[in-house]
N, C-alpha and C positions, 0 to 999 in steps of 0.2 A: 504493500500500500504506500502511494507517494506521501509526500508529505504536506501537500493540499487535500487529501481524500479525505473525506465527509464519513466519520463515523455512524456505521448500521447497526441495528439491533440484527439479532437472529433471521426474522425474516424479511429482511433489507429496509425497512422502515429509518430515516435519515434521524439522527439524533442531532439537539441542536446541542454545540459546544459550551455553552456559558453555565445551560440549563445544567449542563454534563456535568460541570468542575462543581455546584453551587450541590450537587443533589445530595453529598455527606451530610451537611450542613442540614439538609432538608426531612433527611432519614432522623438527623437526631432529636431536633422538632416536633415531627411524628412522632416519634419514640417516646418522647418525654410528655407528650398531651391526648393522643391517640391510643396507650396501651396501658394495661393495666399495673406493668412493673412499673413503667414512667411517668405515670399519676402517684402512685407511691413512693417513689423515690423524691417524689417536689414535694409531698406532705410530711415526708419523714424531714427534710430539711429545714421545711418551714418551723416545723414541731420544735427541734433541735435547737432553731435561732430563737423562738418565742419562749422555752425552758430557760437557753441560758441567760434569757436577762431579765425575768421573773426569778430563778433562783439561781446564785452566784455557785450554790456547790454542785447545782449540775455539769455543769464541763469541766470539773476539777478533776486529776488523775485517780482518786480513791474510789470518786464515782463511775467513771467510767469504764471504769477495771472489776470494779462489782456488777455493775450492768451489763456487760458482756459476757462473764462468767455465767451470769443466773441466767442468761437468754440461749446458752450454749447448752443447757439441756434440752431446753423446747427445741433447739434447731435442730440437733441430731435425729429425733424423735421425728421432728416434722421432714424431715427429709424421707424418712420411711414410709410416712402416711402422705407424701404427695407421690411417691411411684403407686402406693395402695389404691389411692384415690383415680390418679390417672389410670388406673388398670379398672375401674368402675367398682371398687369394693373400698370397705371401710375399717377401722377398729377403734372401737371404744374401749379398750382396756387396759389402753395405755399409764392411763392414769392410776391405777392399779396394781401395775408392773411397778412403779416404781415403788411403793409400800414390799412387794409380793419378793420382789428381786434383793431389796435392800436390806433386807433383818434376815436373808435367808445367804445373802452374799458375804455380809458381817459376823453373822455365827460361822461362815464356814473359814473366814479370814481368825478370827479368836480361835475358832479349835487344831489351825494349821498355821499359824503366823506365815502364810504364803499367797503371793500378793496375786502372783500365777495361777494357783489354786481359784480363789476367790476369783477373779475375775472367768476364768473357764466357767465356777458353776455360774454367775451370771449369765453368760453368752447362752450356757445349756435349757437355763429356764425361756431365754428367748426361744430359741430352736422348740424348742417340745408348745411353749402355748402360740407359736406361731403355726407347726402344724398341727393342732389341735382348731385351733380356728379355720385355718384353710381347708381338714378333713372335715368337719361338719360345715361349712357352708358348702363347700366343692363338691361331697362324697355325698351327701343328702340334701343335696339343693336349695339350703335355706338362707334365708336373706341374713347378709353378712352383720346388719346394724341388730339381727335379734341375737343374733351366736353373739358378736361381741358384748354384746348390752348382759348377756347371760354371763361372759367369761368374765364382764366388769365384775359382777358380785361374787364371781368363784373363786377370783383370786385376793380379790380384796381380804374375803372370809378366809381365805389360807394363811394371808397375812396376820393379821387378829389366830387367827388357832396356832401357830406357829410360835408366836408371843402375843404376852398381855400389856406389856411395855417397851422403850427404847431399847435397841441392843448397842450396848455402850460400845466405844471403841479401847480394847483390853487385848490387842494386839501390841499396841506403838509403834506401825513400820512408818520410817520414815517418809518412804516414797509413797506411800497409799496416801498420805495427806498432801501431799506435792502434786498429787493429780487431780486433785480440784481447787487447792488453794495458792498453788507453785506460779514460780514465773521460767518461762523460757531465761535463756541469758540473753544478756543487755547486747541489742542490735543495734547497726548503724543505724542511725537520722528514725529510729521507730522508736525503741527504746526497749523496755522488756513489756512482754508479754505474757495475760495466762497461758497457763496449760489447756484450759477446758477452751479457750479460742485455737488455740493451734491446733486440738484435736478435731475440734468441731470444722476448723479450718480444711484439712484434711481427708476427714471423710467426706464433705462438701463437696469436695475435687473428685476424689473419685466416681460419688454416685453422679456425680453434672455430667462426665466424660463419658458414663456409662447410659444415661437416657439421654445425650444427645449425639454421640458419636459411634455410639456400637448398634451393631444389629438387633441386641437385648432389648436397648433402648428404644428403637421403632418397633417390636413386638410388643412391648409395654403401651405404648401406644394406641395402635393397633387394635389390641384386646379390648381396651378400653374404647375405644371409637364404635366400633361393630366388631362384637366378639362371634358372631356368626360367619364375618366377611375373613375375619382371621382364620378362623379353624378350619374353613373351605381353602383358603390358602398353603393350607398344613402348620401353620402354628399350632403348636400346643400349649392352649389357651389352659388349662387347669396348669400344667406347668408354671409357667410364666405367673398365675394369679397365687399358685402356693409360695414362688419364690419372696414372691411382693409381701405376703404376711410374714414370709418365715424373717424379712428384713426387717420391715416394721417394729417388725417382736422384739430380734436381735438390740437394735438401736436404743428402742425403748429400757433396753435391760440395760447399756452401755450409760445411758442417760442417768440412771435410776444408780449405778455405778460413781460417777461422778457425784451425784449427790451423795450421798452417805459419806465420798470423800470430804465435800465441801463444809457437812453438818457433822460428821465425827460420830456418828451414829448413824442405824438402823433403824425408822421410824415406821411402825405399820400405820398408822394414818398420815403417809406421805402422798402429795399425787391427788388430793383431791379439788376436781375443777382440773386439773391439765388434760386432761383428753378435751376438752374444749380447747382451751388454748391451743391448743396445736391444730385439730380441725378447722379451729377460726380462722388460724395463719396460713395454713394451706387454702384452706378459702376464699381467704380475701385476698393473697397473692395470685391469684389464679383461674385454679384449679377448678373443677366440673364436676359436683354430685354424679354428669351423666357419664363418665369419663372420657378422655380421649382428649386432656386439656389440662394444660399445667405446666409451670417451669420452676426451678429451684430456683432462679434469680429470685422470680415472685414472691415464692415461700419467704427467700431470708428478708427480702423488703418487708414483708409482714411480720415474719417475727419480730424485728427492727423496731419497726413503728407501733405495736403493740408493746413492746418490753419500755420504752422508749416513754409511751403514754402511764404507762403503769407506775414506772418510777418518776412522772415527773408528778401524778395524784398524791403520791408519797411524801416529796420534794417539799409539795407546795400545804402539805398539811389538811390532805381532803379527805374524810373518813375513806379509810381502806374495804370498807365495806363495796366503793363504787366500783372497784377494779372489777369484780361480778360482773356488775350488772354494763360494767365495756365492752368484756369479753362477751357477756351476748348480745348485746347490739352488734357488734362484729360480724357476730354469728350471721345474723338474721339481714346486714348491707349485704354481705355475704353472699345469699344465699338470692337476695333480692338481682343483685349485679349479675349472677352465674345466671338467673328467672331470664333475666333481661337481653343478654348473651346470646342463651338459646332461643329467643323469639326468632331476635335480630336475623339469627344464621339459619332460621327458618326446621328449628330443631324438635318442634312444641308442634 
């Protein structure tokens, strides 16, 4: 092509030059007022600016280093329940897991001072109620919101039978408290950082890379979109939907882990009200009750802007009682925007 030639789209259609060079600029525009990450990301900013100068010790480093920590369980967790979600299923018993996993990961860290130990039986109670929910929704066709709403009170009740109070920390390993209260070491021009960011950092990255760049990831998809148009395809749609719970589970355990580090105990009434939170954030960053919609950008802009809001109720000295009743308006714009969505894209 000379170096006067008129640039073409694919099917020879003349593209004008100015339009050409201006259209990054135009993409980020769109982006930031047109979608639902970049309507989040300008309220989570605005939010940011109007805390810190209503209360001076929200952008101080104490504060922001505990708010990140506390928001880095809900992300982990929420990262699992937006592949669940975009696969068109659900789990309520997240919140649960974290009581279920934590007095049951604590006792096993006190009876073995091993750090290894304790986190494996973690990981294992995810595995077993992850496919314990995937086999009764999957194996006997029943709506994933009644199986978990059932596992919500089965594990909870395990928690409570299990013990009748706090299981204290009567280990003392060092590092078991270093991984919810630790800092990385002090980095260039960043400075130190948690532990519970880095991890949460971490596993971010990989499940992103894996529902936007692997072929797992458009089978997640997929399944969630028309799971009829999948499995005439040859996906293996129960596949692909047990994997997505047995994650979920997994996460939620790993979250529930981090806590108990962060509190120095085992508490069975942990966890109550965060399976909302996390549903909320996967909601209103996104994601489609119908599935086959959803991005983890969205997700952590909502947890963001949720953890964000919570702690500036806190900040400003507003009964704690309302952080409730956010998280279900949340719930419920949520739910109204996803309504709204599928008109739109002619889905209803």
């Amino acid at each position: 092509m000379g170096a006067d030639s008129i640039p073409t789209t694919g099917v020879g259609i003349p593209v004008d030059r100015e339009s050409h060079r201006t259209r990054p600029l135009a993409g980020v525009v769109h982006w930031l007022f047109r979608t639902q990450e970049g309507i989040l990301l300008l309220v989570l900013i605005a939010l940011c600016v109007i805390l810190s100068r209503l209360s001076p010790v929200f952008a101080s480093e104490r504060n922001i280093f505990v708010l990140l920590s506390q928001m880095a369980m809900t992300m982990i967790t929420a990262i699992g329940m937006t592949l669940l979600i975009v696969g068109r299923e659900i789990d309520l018993s997240v919140g649960s897991m974290q009581a279920f996993v934590g007095v049951v990961a604590m006792q096993a860290l006190n009876a073995t001072s091993n750090l290894a130990l304790g986190l494996a039986v973690a990981i294992a109670i995810g595995v077993i109620v992850g496919l314990v929910n995937a086999g009764l929704t999957l194996g006997l066709g029943i709506n994933s919101f009644m199986v978990t709403l059932a596992m919500f009170s089965i594990v909870r009740g395990l928690a409570y039978t299990f013990t009748d109070a706090a299981v204290q920390n009567d280990h003392k390993l060092e590092t078991f408290r270093a991984i919810g209260t630790g800092f990385i070491v002090q980095l260039p021009l960043i400075g130190r950082i948690p532990w519970p960011v880095v991890i949460t950092a971490v596993i971010f990255a990989v499940f992103a890379t894996l529902l936007t760049r692997t072929t797992l990831g458009r089978y997640i998809y997929a399944v969630g979109g028309n799971p009829r148009a999948a499995g005439l395809s040859g996906v293996r749609v129960n596949g692909i939907k047990t994997l997505c719970f047995v994650i979920t589970s997994v996460l939620a355990a790993l979250s529930a882990f981090l806590l108990i580090s962060r509190m120095n105990s085992g508490q069975n009434n942990a966890g109550f009200g965060f399976e909302l939170q996390v549903i909320g954030a996967v909601l209103l960053g996104g994601a489609s009750l119908a599935g086959g919609q959803g991005t983890l950008i969205g997700t952590l802009l909502a947890v963001l802007l949720l953890g964000t809001l919570n702690n500036g109720i806190v900040l400003l000295g507003i009964n704690s009682s309302w952080q409730v009743a956010v998280n279900g308006l949340v719930i419920l714009i949520a739910v109204l925007l996803d309504a709204r969505r599928r008109r739109a894209m002619g889905q209803d």
